[in-house]
C-alpha positions in Angstrom: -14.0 -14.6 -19.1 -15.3 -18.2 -19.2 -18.9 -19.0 -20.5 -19.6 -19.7 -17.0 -19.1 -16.5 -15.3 -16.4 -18.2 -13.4 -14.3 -15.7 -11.7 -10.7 -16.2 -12.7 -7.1 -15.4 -10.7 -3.9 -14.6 -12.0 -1.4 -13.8 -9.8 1.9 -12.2 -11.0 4.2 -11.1 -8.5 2.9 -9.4 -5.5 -0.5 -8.3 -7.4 -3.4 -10.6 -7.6 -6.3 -9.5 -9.6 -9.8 -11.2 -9.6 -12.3 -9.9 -12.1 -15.7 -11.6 -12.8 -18.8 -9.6 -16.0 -19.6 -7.7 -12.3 -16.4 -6.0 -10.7 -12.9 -6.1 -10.6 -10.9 -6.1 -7.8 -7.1 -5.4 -7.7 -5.1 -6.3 -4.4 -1.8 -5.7 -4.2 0.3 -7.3 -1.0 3.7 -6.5 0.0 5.7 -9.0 1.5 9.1 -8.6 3.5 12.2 -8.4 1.8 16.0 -7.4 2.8 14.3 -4.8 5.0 13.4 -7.6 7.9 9.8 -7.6 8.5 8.5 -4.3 7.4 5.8 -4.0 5.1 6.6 -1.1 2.7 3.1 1.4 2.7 1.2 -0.8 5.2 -0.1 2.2 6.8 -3.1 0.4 8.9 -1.5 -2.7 9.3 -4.1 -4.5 7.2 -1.6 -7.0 5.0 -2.2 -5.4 1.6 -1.2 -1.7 0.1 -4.0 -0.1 -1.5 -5.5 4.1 -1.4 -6.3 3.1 2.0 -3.5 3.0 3.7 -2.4 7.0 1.8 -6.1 7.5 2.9 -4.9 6.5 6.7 -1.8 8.7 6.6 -3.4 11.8 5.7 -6.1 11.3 8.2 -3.1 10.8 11.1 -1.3 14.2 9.8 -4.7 16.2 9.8 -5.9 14.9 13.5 -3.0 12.7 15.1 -5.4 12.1 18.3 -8.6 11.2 16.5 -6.4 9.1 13.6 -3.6 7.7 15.5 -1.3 4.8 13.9 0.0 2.4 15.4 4.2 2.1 15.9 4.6 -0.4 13.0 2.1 1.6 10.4 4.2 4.5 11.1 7.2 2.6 10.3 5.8 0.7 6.9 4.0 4.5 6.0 7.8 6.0 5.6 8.0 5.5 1.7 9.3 8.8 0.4 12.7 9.7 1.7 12.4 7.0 4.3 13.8 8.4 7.3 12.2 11.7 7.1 9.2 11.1 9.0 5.7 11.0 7.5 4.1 13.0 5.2 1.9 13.5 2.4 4.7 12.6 0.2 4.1 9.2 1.9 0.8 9.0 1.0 1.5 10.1 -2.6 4.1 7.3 -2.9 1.4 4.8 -1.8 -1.0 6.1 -4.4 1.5 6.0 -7.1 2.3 2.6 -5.9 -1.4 1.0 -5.8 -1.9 3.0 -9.8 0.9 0.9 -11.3 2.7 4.3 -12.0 6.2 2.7 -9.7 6.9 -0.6 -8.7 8.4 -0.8 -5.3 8.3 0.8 -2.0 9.6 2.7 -0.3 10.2 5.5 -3.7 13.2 7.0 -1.8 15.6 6.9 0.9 16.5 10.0 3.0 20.0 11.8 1.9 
């Protein structure tokens, strides 16, 4: 950290971190790739891929009327065994995902 208390960015890849002596904030944004315009474990359609959007799906599979998504978060939430449908699998990928713990999404295709 500077003397200043300047907050500093470094970006590498699709994760941009900003951290200041008060909080740290770690964003992580998935853009389009060979897979057309889908954005891998954009479950609410906000842009980035964070708890979130895991936090979304499980809300949609406990009350689908109160916690609806919308056609395209159901098709970016699809990141284990994509094909399968949506399930907490999904939302574990997304997790896993936003933790460092694997680097790309979706974790698996459907056999």
């Amino acid at each position: 950290m500077a003397d200043d208390d300047t907050p500093r960015v470094t970006t590498t890849k699709a994760t941009t971190t900003t951290s200041s002596a008060k909080a740290t904030t770690t964003t992580t944004t998935v853009t389009a790739s060979e897979d057309g315009d889908i954005n891998w474990g954009d479950a609410n359609t906000d842009g980035h891929v964070s708890v979130g959007d895991a936090v979304a799906i499980l809300q949609n599979i406990g009350n689908k009327d109160k916690y609806e998504l919308s056609p395209e978060g159901k098709r970016n939430a699809d990141v284990y065994d994509n094909g399968d449908g949506i399930s907490s699998k999904d939302a574990l990928s997304i997790m896993k995902y936003d933790a460092h713990l694997i680097d790309k999404l979706p974790e698996s295709y459907k056999k």
